[in-house]
C-alpha positions in Angstrom: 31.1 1.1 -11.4 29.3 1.8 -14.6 26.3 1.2 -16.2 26.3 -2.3 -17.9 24.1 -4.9 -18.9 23.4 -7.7 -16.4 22.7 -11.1 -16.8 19.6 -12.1 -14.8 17.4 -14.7 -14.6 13.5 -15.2 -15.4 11.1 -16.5 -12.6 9.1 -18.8 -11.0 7.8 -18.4 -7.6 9.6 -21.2 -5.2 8.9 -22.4 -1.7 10.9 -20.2 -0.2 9.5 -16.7 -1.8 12.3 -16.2 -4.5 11.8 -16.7 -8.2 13.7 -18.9 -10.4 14.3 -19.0 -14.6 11.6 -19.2 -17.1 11.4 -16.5 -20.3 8.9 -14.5 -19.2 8.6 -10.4 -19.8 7.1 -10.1 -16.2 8.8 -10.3 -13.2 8.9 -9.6 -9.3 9.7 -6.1 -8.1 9.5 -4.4 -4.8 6.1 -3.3 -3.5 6.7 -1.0 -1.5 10.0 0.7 0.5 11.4 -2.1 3.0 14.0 -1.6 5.9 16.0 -4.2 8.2 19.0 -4.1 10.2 22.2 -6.5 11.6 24.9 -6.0 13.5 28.4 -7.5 12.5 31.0 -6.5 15.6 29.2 -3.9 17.1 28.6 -2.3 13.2 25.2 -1.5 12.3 24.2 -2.4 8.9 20.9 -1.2 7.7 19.4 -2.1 5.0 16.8 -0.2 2.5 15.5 -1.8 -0.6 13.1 0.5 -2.7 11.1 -0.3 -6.5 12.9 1.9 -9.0 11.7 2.5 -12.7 14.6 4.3 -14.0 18.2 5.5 -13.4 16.8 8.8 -12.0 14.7 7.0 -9.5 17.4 4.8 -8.2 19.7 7.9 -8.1 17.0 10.3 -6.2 16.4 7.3 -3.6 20.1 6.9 -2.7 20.8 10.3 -2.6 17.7 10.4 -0.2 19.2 7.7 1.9 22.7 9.2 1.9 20.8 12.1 3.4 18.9 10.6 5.9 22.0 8.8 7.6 24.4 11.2 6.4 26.2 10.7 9.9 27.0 7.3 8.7 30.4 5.7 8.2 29.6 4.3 4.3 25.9 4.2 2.4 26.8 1.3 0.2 24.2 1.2 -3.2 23.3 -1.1 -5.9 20.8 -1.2 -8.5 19.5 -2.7 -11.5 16.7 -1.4 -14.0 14.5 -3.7 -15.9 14.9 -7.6 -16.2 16.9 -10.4 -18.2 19.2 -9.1 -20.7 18.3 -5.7 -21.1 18.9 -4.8 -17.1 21.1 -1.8 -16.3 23.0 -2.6 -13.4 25.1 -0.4 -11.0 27.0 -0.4 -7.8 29.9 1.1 -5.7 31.8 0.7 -2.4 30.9 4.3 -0.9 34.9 4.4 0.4 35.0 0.6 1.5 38.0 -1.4 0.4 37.5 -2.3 -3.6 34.8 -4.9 -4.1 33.9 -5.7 -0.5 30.4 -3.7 -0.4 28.7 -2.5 -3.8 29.7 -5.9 -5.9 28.9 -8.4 -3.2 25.8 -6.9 -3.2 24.5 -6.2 -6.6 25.3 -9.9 -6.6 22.7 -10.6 -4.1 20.7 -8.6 -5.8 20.9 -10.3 -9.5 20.6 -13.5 -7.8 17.3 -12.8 -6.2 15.2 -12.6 -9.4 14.1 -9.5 -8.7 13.4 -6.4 -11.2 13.7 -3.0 -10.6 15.0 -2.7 -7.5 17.5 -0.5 -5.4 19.2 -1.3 -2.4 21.2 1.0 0.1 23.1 -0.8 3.0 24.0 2.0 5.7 27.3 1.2 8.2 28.1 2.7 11.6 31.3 1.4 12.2 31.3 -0.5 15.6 35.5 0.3 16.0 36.3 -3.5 14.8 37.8 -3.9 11.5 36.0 -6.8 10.2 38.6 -7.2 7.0 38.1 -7.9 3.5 36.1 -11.2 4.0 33.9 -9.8 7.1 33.0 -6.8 4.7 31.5 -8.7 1.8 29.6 -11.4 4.1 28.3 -8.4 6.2 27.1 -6.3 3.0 25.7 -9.6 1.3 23.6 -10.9 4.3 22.4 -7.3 4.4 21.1 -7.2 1.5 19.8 -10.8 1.5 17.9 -9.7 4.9 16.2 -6.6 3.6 15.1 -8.6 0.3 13.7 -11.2 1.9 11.3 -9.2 3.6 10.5 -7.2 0.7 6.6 -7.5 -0.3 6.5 -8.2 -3.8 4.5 -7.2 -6.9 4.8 -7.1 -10.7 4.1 -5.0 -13.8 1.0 -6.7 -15.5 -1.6 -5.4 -17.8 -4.9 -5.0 -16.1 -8.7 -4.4 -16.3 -10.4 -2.2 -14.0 -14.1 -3.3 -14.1 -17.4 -1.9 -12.8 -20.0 -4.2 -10.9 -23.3 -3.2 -9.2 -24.7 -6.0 -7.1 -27.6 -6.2 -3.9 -26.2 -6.0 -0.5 -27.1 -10.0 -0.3 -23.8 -10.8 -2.8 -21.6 -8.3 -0.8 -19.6 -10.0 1.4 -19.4 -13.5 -0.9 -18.6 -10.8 -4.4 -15.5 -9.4 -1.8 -14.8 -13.2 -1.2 -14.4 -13.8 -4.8 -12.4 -10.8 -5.7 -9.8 -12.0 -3.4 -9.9 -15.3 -4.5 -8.8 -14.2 -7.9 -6.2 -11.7 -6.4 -8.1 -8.4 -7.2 -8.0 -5.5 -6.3 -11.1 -3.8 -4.5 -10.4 -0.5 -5.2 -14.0 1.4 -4.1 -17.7 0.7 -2.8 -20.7 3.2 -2.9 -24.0 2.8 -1.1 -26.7 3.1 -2.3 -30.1 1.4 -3.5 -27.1 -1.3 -5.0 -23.6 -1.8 -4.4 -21.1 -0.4 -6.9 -18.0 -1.8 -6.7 -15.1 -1.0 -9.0 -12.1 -3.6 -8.8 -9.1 -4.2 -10.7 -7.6 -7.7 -12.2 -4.9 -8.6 -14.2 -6.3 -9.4 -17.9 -5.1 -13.0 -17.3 -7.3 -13.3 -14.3 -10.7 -11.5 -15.1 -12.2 -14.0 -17.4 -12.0 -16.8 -14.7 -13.4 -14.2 -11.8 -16.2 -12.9 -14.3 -17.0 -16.9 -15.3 -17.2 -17.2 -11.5 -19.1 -14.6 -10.5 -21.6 -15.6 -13.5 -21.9 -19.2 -11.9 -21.8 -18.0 -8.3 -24.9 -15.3 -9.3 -26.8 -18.2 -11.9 -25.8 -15.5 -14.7 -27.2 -12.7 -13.1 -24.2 -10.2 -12.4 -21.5 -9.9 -14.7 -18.9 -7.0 -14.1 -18.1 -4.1 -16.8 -14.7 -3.1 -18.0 -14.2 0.3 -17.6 -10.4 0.7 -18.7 -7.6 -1.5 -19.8 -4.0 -0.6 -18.5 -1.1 -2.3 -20.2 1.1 -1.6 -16.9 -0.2 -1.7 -13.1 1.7 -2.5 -10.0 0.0 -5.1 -8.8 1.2 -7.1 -5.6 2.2 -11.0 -6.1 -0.3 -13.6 -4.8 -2.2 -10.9 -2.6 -5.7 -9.2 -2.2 -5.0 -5.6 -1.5 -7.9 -2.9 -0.6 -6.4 0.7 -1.9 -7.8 3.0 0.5 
């Protein structure tokens, strides 16, 4: 199946984790590598979903999959780069019957609101035929399963910031970073407590009013660097260590 461009939608987080429409250039992609597995009729169907930035990186993780279970009966991918209208999107049955693997998932996938993201599903044939329909249930719910469980992040711009404070703020300054989803990315020791964190632009000015109202205007944290693109994960504190 060729490259094309694939309609997808715009998000906005709902109860049950996925995203919905709005026109928005950010969006949910994959945090990190994520693996599950069902079994259909004694066939194993396992599952890897990945963040990919490019067509290279989606073609270097399946051919990294296809390795790892090169014993397998099919490695089924799909992929799509970017978001919205722009997204390259690609699939193929790995030998399965025509449209019963690849397209049934890439479906999955556009329909999840994610960005960026590959999927592999691996088969080990159990020795029942589980025909046409059986085929592109097993490969969807595969998919389904292994995004589902897929921690999520986004591409935001960000400020990484520089705060020195006495050991008394410590543990309520950590508090507060969560609370405005930052990320804690080093402490040092010493007479103070330096601590360098990151936030996304949107969300420092409400941490530093905070932190200025917390303190009674005594600490306020530097920017040190501006990003206009970090991974950051969605709805999450997350110590980089």
């Amino acid at each position: 199946m060729p490259l094309r461009q694939a309609q997808c939608k715009p998000f906005d987080k709902l109860g049950n984790g996925r995203y919905n429409p709005i026109m928005s250039n950010r969006y949910p992609i994959p945090a990190a590598e994520t693996r599950t597995e069902i079994e259909v009729k004694k066939s194993r169907f396992i599952a890897t979903a990945a963040p990919v930035f490019s067509v290279d990186e989606a073609k270097d993780f399946i051919k990294r999959i296809k390795a790892e279970f090169a014993d397998a009966s099919h490695n089924v991918p799909a992929y799509q780069i970017g978001f919205g209208a722009a997204t390259l999107a690609h699939c193929n049955d790995d030998g399965e019957p025509s449209g019963t693997a690849g397209r049934p998932m890439l479906a999955v996938v556009q329909g999840s609101g994610l960005g960026d993201v590959a999927v592999v599903v691996t088969r080990y044939f159990g020795g029942t035929k589980l025909g046409t329909g059986g085929l592109v249930r097993a490969y969807s719910e595969a998919t389904k399963a292994v995004l589902a469980l897929l921690p999520l992040a986004e591409k935001v711009p960000t400020h990484t910031v520089l705060l020195a404070l006495p050991y008394t703020h410590l543990e309520r300054v950590r508090l507060l970073i969560e609370g405005y989803n930052g990320r804690l990315l080093d402490e040092e020791f010493a007479a103070d407590i330096t601590i360098t964190a990151q936030f996304t632009v949107e969300k420092f000015p409400e941490f530093q009013e905070a932190l200025r109202e917390m303190t009674h205007g005594t600490l306020e944290a530097e920017i040190i660097e501006t990003n206009e693109e970090t991974i950051m994960p969605l709805g999450s504190f997350t110590r980089v260590e």
